[in-house]
C-alpha positions in Angstrom: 112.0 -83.0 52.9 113.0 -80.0 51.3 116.3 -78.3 50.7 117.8 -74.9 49.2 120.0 -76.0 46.0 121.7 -74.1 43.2 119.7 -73.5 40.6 121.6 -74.7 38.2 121.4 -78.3 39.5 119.1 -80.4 37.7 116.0 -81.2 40.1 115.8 -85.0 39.2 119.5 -85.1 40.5 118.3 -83.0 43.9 115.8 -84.9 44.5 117.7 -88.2 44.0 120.2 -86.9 46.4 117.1 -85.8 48.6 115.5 -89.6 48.7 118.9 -91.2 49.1 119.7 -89.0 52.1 117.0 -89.1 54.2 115.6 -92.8 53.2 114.9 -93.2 56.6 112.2 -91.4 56.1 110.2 -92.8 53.3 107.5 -95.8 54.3 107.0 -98.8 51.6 104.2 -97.8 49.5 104.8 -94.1 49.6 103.4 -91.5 46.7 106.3 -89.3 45.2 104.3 -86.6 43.5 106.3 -85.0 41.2 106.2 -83.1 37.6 106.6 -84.9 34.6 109.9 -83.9 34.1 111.1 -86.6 36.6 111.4 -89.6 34.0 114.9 -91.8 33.0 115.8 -95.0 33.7 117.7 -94.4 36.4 115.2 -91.9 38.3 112.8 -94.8 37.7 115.1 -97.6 39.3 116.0 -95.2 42.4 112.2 -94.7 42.7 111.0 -98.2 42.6 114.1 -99.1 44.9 113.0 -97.3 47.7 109.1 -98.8 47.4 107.7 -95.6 46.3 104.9 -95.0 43.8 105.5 -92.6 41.8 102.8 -90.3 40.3 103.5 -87.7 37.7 101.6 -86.1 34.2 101.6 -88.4 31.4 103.9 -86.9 28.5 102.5 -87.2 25.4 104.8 -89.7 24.2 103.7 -92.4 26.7 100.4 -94.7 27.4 97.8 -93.4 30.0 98.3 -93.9 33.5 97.6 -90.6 35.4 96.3 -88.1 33.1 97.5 -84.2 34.0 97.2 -84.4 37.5 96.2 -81.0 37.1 94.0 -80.7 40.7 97.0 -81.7 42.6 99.4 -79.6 40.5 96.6 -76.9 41.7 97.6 -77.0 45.3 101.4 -77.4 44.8 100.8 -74.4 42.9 98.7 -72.4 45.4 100.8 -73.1 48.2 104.2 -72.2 46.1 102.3 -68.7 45.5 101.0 -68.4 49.3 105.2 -68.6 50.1 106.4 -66.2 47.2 103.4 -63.9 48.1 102.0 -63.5 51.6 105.4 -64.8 53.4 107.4 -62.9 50.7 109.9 -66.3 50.3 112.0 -64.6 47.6 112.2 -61.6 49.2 114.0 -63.2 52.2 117.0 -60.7 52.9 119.7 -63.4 53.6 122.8 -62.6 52.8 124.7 -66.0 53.6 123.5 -69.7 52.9 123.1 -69.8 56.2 121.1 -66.9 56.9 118.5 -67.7 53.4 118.2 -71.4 55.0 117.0 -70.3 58.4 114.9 -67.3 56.3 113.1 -69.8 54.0 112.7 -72.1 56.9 110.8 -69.3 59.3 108.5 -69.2 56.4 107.2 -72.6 56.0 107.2 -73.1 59.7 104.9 -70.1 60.2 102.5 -71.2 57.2 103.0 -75.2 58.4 102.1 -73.6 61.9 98.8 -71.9 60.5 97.7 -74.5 58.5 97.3 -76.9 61.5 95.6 -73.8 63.7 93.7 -73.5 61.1 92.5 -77.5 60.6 92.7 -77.6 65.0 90.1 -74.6 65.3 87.8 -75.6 62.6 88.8 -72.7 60.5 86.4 -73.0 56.7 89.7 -72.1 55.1 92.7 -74.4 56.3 95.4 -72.5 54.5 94.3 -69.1 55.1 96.8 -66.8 56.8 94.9 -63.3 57.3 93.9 -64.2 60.8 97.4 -64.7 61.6 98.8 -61.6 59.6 98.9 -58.8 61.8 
């Protein structure tokens, strides 16, 4: 799932909308990986209503349960750069909603595309793009 939003929106509030939308999609048992922003009552209740499990960074106010997280948070991380950089996701040039949608989504086709080239060909580095780049 993913989705372009208004910045101003609160994530936990577009990614409830997210999960409620396309629940068809979520299997029982499913990990939600998210930041450790994504806390509240509510955003708990939606979470364990839909069977998933959801893993985020301890705050420092709460008991142990996941630590940091931080090799995960590594790859989000990476990838997120890998879009802004090499695919040059916010520089995008749309100049409509629906032109920066269909932009964005070029972009994490193409990288979604060389990623499994990558893991069919037996490539060392799956997420590497220079092959492709040309």
């Amino acid at each position: 799932m993913w989705c372009l939003v208004n910045p101003k929106i609160g994530e936990r509030e577009v990614l409830a909308a997210l999960l409620e939308l396309n629940h068809h999609l979520i299997r029982d048992g499913q990990v939600l990986l998210a930041d450790k922003g994504f806390t509240g009552k509510d955003f708990k209740q939606l979470v364990d209503a839909m069977g998933l499990r959801l893993l985020r960074p301890d705050r420092k106010d709460e008991t142990y349960r996941n630590g940091n997280l931080g090799g995960v948070r590594q790859r989000i991380e990476s990838v997120n750069q890998t879009l802004k950089g090499q695919l040059d996701l916010e520089a995008h040039g749309g100049r409509t909603p629906h032109g920066v949608f269909t932009r964005v989504a070029q972009r994490l086709l193409a990288m979604a595309t060389a990623i499994w080239h990558n893991w069919t060909t037996g490539a060392t580095s799956k997420r590497s793009l220079i092959a492709l780049d040309h």
